[in-house]
Steps between C-alpha positions, in 0.01 A plus 500: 500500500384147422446613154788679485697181548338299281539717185869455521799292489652622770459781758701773637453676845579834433408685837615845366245498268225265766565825723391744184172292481454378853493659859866441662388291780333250237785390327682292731180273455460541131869355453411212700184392355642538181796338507307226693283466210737545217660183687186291493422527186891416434585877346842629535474827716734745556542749766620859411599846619683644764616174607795708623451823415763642746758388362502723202740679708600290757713181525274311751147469483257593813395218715137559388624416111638223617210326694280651167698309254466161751140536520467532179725127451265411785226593323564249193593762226697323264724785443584884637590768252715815560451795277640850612758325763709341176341742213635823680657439814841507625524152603352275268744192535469519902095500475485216271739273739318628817144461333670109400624463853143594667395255298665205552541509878097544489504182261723340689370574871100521411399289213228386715362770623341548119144460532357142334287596203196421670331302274541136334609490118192458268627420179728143373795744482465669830423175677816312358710787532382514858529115534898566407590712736365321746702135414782749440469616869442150649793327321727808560549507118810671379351688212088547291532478189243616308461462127293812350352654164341817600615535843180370707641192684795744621318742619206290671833357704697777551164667716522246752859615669671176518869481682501276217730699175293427168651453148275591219562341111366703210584478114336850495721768529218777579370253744878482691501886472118488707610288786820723579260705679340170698612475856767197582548331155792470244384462156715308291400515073521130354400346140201379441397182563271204367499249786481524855811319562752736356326754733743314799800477319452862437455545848855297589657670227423814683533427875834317484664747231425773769644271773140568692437152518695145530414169388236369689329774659117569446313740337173551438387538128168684402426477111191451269447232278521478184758787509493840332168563587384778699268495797561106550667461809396120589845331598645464843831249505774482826806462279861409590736721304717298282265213434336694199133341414616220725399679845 
């Protein structure tokens, strides 16, 4: 499984086919241990199939596809997929708002009740990433905004499970595509930039155009320096919106 997950971007849970290759009673486990690994190593995983099989043909779902699709939230998947319940069923429209309703009252109600990762970050990212979320937590922060080439710096944040909301900033339009998948994050796709300081007038650009912010109110800003480059996550700055490279 280990191997498994490191060959790949990403991972998806499929426990149809798990149940093909696996004795039934072992893939309760197998979804667990790998969507607590895929989370470690800051993967995007995705659980899959009959989520809520029933209803297919019904307009409700049982309670037991209810409490599955929770567990699976609880779990730390960063996203659940439908298949035959929109491709062929009779109620597509009603499972996608109950599957999004499941959801957010699990968010909402047991955000903390998502294991820690169990380990300490081990790389510059990881550990200022993890340093972030952290301030971001202490100062009750309004927003992280994290500044991102390939997607890394997102991703090693999104894994932790903050009540925090994140905003990523890419000028890579596959990258923005990428992190749609990654749990709790907005992506917003920005120019290119030479200097760290138009980085925070991006960011109040963005936050009070969106009325998600006011003047004044903190955020926490995750970037690399010197910008554009991949893999260099080294910057950590508390910034007040509307002070641009002043904060």
């Amino acid at each position: 499984l280990e191997e498994i997950i490191d060959a790949f971007d990403a991972i998806m849970v499929a426990r149809g086919d798990l149940g093909v290759e696996l004795p039934l009673e072992q893939v309760p486990l197998v979804q667990k241990r790998a969507v607590e690994l895929a989370r470690r190593w800051a993967k995007p995983v995705i659980v899959a199939t009959q989520m809520l099989e029933s209803m297919i043909s019904a307009s409700i779902p049982t309670r037991a596809e209810t409490s599955d699709v929770a567990n699976a939230v609880l779990d730390g998947a960063d996203a659940l997929m439908l298949s035959g319940e929109t491709s062929v069923g009779s109620f597509p429209v009603e499972t996608v708002a109950t599957m999004a309703k499941i959801i957010q009252s699990t968010e909402e109600n047991g955000l903390s009740r998502i294991p820690d990762l169990g380990t300490k970050p081990h790389t510059q990212g990881g550990a200022v990433s993890f340093a972030a979320m952290e301030i971001a937590e202490l100062l009750g922060s309004k927003f992280v905004c994290v500044f991102t080439e390939g997607g890394d710096s997102l991703r090693r944040i999104s894994r932790l499970r903050s009540a925090v909301p994140v905003l990523s900033f890419t000028p890579n339009l596959q990258t923005a595509r990428e992190l749609s998948l990654v749990w709790g994050s907005k992506t917003y796709i920005v120019p290119k930039v030479t200097h760290t300081d138009a980085m925070f007038e991006q960011v109040d650009k963005s936050v009070l155009e969106q009325g998600m912010c006011k003047f004044g109110d903190e955020v926490v800003v995750v970037a690399g320096t010197p910008p554009g480059v991949s893999g260099s996550t080294n910057t950590l700055r508390v910034h007040k919106v509307g002070t641009g490279a002043e904060s």
